[in-house]
C-alpha positions in Angstrom: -2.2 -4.2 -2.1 -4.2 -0.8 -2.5 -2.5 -0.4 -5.9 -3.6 -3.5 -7.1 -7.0 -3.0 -5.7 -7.1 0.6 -7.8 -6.1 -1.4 -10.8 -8.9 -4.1 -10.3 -11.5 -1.6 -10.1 -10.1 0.0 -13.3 -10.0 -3.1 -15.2 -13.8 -3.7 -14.0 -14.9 0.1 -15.3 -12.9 0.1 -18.1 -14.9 -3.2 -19.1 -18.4 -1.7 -18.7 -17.8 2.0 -19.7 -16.1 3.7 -22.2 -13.8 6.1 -20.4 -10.9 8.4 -21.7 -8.5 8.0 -18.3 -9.2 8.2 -14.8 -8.5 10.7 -11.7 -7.3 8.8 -8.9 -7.7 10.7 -5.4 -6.3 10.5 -1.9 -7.5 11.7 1.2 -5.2 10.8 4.4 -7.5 11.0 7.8 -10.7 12.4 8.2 -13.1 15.6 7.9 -15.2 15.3 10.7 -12.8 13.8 13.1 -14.0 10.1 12.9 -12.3 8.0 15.1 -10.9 5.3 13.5 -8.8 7.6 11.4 -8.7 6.2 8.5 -7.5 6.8 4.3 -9.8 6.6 1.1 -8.8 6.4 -2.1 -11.2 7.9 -5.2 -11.2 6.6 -8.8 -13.0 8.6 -10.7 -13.4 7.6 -14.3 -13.6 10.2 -17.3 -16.0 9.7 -20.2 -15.7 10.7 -23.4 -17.9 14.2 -23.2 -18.3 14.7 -19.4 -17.0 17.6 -17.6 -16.4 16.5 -13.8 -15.4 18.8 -11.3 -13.3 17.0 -8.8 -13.6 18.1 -4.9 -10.7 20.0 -2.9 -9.2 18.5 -0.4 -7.8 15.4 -2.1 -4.8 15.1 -3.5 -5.1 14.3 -7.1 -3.4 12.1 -9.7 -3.6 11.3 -13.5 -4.3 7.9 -13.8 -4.5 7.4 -17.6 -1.5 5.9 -17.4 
């Protein structure tokens, strides 16, 4: 379900922007302790020109794919 939800929002970006790949992040539990618990999941598109710098503390993946 949260893959096909990643490959929605893709699909959506992809038809608005003109992007290069993506970098798709995890992040398992919470920072500040939050109670719910809970996960997020980052997608981050790359455009053609743009230099991001992606945050520590999430597990990252290549998403061009």
């Amino acid at each position: 379900m949260v893959w096909d939800m990643v490959g929605e929002i893709r699909k959506r970006i992809e038809s608005s922007l003109k992007v290069e790949g993506f970098d798709i992040g995890f992040e398992d539990g919470s920072p500040y302790d939050q109670d719910p618990a809970h996960a997020l999941v980052h997608v981050v598109p790359r455009t053609p020109g743009a230099a991001v710098k992606l945050p520590a503390g999430i597990e990252w993946v290549d998403g061009t794919q």
